[in-house]
N, CA, C and O of each residue as an XYZ file, in Angstrom:
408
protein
N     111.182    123.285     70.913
C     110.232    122.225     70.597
C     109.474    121.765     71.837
O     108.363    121.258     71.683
N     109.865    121.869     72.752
C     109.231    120.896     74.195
C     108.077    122.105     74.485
O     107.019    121.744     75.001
N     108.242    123.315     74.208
C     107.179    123.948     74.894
C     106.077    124.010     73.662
O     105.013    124.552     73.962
N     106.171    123.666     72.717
C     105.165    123.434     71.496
C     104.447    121.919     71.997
O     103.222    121.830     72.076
N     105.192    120.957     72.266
C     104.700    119.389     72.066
C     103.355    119.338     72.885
O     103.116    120.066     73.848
N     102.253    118.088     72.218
C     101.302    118.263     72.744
C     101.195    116.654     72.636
O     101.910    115.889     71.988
N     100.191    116.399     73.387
C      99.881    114.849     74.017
C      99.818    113.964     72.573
O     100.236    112.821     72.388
N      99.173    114.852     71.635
C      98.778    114.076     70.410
C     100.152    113.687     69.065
O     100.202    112.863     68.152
N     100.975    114.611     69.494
C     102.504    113.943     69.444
C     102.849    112.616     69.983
O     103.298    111.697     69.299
N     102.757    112.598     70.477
C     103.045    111.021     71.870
C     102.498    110.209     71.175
O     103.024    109.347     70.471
N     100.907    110.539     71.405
C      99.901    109.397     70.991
C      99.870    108.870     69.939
O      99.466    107.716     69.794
N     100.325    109.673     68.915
C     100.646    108.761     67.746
C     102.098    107.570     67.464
O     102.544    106.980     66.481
N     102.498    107.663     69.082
C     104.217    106.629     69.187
C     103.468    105.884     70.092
O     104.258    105.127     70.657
N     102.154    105.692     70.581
C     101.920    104.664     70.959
C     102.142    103.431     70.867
O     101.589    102.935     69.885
N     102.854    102.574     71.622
C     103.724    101.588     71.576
C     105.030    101.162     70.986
O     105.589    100.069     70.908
N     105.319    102.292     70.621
C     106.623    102.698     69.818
C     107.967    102.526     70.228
O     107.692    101.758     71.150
N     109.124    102.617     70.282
C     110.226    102.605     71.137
C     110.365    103.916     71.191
O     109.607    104.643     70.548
N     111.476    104.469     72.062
C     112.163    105.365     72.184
C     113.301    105.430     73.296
O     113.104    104.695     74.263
N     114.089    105.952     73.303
C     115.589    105.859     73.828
C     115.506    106.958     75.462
O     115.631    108.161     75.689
N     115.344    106.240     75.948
C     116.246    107.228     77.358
C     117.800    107.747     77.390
O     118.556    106.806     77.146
N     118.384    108.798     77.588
C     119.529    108.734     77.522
C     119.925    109.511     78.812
O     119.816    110.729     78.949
N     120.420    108.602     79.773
C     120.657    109.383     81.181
C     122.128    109.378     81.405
O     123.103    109.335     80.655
N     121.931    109.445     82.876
C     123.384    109.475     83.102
C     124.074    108.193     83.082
O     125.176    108.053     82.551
N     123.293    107.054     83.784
C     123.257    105.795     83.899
C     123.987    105.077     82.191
O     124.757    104.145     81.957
N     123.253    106.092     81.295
C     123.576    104.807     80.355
C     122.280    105.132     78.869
O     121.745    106.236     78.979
N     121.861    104.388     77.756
C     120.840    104.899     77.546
C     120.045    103.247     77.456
O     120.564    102.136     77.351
N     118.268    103.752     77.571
C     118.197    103.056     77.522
C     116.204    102.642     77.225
O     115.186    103.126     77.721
N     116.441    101.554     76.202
C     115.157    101.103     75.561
C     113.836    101.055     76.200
O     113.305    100.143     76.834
N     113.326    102.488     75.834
C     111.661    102.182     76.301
C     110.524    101.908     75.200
O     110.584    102.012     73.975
N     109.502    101.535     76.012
C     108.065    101.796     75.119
C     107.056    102.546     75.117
O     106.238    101.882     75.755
N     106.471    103.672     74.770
C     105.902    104.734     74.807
C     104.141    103.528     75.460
O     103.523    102.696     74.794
N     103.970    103.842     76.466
C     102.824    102.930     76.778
C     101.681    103.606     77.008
O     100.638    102.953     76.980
N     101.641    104.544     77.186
C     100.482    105.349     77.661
C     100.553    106.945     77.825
O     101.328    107.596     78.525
N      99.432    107.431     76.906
C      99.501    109.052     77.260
C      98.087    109.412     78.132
O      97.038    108.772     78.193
N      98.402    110.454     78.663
C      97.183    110.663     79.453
C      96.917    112.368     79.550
O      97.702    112.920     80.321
N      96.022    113.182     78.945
C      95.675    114.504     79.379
C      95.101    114.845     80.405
O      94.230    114.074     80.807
N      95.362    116.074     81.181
C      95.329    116.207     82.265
C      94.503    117.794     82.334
O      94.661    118.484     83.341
N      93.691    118.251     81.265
C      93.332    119.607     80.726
C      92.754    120.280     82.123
O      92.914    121.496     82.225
N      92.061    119.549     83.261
C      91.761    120.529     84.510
C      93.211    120.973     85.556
O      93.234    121.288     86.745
N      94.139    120.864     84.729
C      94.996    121.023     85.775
C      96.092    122.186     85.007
O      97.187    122.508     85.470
N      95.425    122.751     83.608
C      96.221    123.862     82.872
C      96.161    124.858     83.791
O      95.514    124.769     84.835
N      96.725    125.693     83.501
C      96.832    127.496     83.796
C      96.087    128.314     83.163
O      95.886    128.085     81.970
N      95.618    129.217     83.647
C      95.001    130.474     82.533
C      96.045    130.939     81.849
O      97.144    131.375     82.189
N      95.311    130.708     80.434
C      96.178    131.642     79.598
C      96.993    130.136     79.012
O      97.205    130.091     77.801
N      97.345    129.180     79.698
C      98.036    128.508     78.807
C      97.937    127.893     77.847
O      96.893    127.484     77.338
N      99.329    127.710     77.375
C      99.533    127.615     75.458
C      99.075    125.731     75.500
O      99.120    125.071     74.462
N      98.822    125.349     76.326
C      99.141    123.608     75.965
C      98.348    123.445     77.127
O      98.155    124.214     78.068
N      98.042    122.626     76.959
C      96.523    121.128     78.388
C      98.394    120.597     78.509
O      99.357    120.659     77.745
N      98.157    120.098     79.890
C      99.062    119.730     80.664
C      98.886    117.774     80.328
O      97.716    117.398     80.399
N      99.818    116.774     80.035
C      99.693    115.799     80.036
C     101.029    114.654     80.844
O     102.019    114.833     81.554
N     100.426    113.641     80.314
C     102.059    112.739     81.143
C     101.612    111.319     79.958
O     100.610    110.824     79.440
N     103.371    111.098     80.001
C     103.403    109.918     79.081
C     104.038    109.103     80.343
O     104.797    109.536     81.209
N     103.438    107.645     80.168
C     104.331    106.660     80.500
C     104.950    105.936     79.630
O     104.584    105.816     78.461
N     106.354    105.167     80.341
C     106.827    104.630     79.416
C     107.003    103.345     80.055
O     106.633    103.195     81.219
N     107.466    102.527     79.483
C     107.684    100.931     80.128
C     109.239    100.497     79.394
O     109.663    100.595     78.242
N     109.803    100.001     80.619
C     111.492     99.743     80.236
C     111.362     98.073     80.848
O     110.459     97.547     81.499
N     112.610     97.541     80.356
C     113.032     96.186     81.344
C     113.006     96.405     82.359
O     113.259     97.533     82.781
N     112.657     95.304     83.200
C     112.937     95.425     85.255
C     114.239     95.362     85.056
O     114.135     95.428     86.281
N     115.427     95.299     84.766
C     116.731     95.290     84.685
C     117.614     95.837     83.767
O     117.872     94.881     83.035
N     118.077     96.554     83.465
C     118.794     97.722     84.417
C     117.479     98.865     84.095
O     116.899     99.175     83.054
N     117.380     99.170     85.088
C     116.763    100.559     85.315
C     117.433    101.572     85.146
O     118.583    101.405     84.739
N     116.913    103.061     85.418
C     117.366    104.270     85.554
C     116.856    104.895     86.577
O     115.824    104.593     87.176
N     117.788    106.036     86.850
C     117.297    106.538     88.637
C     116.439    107.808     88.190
O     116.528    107.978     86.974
N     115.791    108.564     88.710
C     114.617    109.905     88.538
C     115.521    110.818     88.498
O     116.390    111.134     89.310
N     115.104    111.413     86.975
C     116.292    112.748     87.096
C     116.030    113.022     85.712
O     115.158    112.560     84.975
N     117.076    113.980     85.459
C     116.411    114.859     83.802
C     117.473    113.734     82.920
O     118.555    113.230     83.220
N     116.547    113.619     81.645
C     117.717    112.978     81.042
C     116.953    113.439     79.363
O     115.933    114.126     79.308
N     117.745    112.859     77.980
C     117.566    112.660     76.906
C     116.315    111.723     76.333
O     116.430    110.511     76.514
N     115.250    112.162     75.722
C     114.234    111.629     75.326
C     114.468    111.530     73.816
O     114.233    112.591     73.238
N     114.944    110.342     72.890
C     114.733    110.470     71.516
C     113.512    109.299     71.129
O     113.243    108.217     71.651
N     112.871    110.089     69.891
C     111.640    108.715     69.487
C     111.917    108.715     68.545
O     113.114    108.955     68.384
N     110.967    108.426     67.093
C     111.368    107.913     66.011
C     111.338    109.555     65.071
O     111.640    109.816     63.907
N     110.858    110.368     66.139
C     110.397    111.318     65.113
C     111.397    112.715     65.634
O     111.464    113.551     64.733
N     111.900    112.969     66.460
C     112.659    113.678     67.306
C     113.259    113.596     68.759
O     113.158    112.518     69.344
N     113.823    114.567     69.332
C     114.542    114.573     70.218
C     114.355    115.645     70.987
O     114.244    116.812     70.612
N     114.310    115.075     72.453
C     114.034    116.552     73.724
C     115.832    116.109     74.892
O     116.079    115.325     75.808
N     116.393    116.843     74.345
C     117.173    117.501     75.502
C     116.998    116.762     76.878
O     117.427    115.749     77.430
N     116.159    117.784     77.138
C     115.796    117.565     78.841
C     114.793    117.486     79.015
O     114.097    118.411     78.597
N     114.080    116.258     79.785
C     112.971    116.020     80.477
C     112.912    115.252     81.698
O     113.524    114.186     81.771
N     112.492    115.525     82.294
C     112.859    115.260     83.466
C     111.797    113.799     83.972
O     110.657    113.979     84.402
N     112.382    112.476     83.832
C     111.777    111.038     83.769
C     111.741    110.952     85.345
O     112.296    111.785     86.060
N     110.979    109.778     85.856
C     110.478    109.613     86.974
C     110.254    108.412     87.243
O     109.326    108.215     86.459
N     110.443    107.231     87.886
C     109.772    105.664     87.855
C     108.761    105.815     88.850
O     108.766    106.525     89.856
N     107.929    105.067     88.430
C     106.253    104.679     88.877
C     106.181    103.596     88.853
O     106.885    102.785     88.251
N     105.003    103.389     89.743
C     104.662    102.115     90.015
C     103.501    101.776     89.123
O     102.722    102.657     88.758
N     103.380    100.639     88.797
C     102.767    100.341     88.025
C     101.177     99.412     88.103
O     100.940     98.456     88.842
N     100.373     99.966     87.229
C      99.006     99.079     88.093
C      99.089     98.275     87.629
O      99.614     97.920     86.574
N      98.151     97.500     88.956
C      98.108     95.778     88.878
C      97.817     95.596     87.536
O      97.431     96.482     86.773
N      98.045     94.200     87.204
C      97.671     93.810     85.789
C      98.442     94.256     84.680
O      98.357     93.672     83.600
N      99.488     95.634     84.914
C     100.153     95.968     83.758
C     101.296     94.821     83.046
O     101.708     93.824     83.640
N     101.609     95.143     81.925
C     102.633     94.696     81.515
C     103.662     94.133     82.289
O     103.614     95.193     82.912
N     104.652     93.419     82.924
C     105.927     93.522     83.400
C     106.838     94.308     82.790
O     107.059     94.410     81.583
N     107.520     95.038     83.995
C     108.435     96.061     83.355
C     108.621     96.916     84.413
O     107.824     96.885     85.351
N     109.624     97.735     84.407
C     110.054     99.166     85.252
C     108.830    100.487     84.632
O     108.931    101.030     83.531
N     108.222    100.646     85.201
C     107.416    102.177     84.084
C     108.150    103.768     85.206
O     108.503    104.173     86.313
N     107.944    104.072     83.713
C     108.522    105.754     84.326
C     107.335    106.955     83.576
O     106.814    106.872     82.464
N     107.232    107.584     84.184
C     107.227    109.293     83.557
C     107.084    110.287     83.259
O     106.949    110.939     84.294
N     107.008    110.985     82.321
C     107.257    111.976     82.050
C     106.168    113.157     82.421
O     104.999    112.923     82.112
N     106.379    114.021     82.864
C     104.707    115.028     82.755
C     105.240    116.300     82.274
O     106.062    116.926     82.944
N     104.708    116.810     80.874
C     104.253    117.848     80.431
C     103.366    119.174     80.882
O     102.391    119.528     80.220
N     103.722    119.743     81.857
C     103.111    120.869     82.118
C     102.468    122.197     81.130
O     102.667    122.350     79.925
N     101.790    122.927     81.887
C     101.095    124.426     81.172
C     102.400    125.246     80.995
O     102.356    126.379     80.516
């Protein structure tokens, strides 16, 4: 499934929950933002390259590393989450994530 998924998957969980499940623990995000990234595919590739952010509580966090992604509609194994900083003006919150490659 992960090498099928495409940005427009995501985008329709816009603002949605979904579950981190790391090592730490699991734990409640919000699908906040998708973003395509189509000048940065490969020749030949099957999928435009994208990144979702997500937005968690400032407390407890999770550390950068591969973990369990479930949303309302399925489940990825392994993806490998990331925390980011977040632009001015955003929401309050920890944001992390994810990027979808070619």
């Amino acid at each position: 499934m992960l090498e099928t998924l495409s940005s427009a998957e995501f985008r329709v969980l816009l603002e949605q929950d979904c579950i981190a499940i790391a090592s730490e623990g699991e734990l409640l995000l919000v699908i906040a933002e998708v973003s395509d990234y189509p000048d940065c595919a490969l020749p030949n590739a099957t999928r435009k390259p994208f990144r979702v952010l997500l937005r968690g509580p400032e407390s407890p966090t999770l550390s950068d590393g591969l973990c369990g992604l479930r949303t309302p509609n399925w489940f990825l194994p392994e993806v490998y989450l990331n925390r980011v900083i977040p632009r001015p003006g955003s929401v309050v919150g920890a944001y992390y994530q994810v990027i979808f490659s070619a």
